[in-house]
C-alpha positions in Angstrom: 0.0 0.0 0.0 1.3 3.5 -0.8 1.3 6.0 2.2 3.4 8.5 0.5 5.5 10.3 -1.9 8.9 9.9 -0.5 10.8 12.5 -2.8 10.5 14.2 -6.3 13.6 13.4 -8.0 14.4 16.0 -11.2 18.1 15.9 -13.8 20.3 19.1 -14.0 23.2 19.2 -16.4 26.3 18.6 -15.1 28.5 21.4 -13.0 24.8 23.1 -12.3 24.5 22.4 -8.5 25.8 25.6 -7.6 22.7 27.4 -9.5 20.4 24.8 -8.3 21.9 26.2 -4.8 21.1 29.4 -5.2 17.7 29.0 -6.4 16.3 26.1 -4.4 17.7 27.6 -1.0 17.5 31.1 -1.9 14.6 31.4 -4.0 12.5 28.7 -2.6 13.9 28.7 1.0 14.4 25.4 0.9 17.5 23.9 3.1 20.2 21.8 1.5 20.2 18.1 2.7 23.2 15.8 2.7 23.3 12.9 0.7 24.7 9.8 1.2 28.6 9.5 0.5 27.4 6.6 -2.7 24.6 9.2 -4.4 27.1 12.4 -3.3 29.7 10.8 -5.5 27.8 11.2 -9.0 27.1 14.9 -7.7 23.8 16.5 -8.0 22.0 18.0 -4.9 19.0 17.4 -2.4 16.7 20.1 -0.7 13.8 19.9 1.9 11.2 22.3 3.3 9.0 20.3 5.9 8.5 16.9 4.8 8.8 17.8 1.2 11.9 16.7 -0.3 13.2 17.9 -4.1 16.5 15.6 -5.5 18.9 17.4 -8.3 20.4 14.6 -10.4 23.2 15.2 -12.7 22.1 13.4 -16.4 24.9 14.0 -18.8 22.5 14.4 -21.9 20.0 16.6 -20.0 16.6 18.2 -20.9 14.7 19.9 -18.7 10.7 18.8 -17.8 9.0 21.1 -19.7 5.4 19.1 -18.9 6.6 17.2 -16.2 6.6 18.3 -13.2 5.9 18.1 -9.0 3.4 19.8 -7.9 4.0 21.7 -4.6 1.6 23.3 -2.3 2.3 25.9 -0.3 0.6 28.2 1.9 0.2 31.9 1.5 0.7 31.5 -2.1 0.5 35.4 -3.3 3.2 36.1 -0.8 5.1 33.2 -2.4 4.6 34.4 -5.8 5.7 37.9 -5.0 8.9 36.1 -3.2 10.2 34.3 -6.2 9.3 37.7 -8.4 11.2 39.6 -6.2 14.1 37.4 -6.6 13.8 37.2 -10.7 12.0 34.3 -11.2 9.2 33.7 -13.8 5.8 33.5 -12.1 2.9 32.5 -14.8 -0.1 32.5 -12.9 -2.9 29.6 -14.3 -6.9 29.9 -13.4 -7.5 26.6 -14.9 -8.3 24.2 -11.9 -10.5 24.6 -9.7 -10.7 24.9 -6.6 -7.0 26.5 -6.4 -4.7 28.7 -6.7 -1.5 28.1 -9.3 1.5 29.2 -10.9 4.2 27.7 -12.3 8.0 28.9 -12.2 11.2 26.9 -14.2 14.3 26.4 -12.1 17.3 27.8 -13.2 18.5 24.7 -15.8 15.0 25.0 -17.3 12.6 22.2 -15.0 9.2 23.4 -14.9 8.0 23.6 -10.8 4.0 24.1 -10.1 3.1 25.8 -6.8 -0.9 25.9 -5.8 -2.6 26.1 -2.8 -6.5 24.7 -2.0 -8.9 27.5 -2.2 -11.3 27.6 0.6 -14.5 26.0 0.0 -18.3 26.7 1.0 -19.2 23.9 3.7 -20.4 20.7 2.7 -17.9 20.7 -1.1 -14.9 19.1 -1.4 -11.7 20.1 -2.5 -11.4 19.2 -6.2 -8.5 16.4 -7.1 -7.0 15.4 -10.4 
């Protein structure tokens, strides 16, 4: 039985961790976690913020997601938007699901991120999931 998603794990081209540094602790706020001494070896980096964890992996013939993606919610999501603005990254705000609030940002190597957060609801509906 599944209880959980564990991690998110995304590729970055090699030599990148420093920008993916800057951005995922300094943009996002998120705090760099070790990694093990065998993953730490083929380089690449890991962040967390509360229980949700984000891994960088180095792919030598990288892309970036352009449709792929996690989806992370977060809470006081205009504040967060104007947070990532303020520190120059693309915010493209989407009306399209209801029942939230979204935008979607790219990290610096070009991996497409989606931040929402559950709009309130009238007693009695439910939150709408995909």
């Amino acid at each position: 039985m599944l209880t959980a998603v564990d991690h998110v794990q995304l590729a970055a081209p090699p030599g990148s961790e420093d920008r993916l540094r800057g951005y995922y602790t300094g943009v996002l706020g998120m705090a760099e976690i070790p990694k093990p001494p065998v993953p730490a070896a083929r380089g690449g980096c890991w962040f967390q913020a509360g229980q949700v964890q984000l891994h960088l992996g180095i792919e030598a013939d990288f892309r970036p997601a352009k449709k792929a993606h996690p989806g992370l919610r977060v809470t006081g999501i205009e504040a967060y938007a104007a947070r990532l603005a303020e520190r120059g990254a693309q915010v493209v705000w989407d009306d399209s699901l209801p029942g939230h609030r979204r935008f979607y940002s790219e990290d610096p190597v070009g991996n497409r991120l989606e931040f929402l957060e559950p709009v309130p609801q009238p007693a009695g509906q439910q939150e709408v999931r995909r």
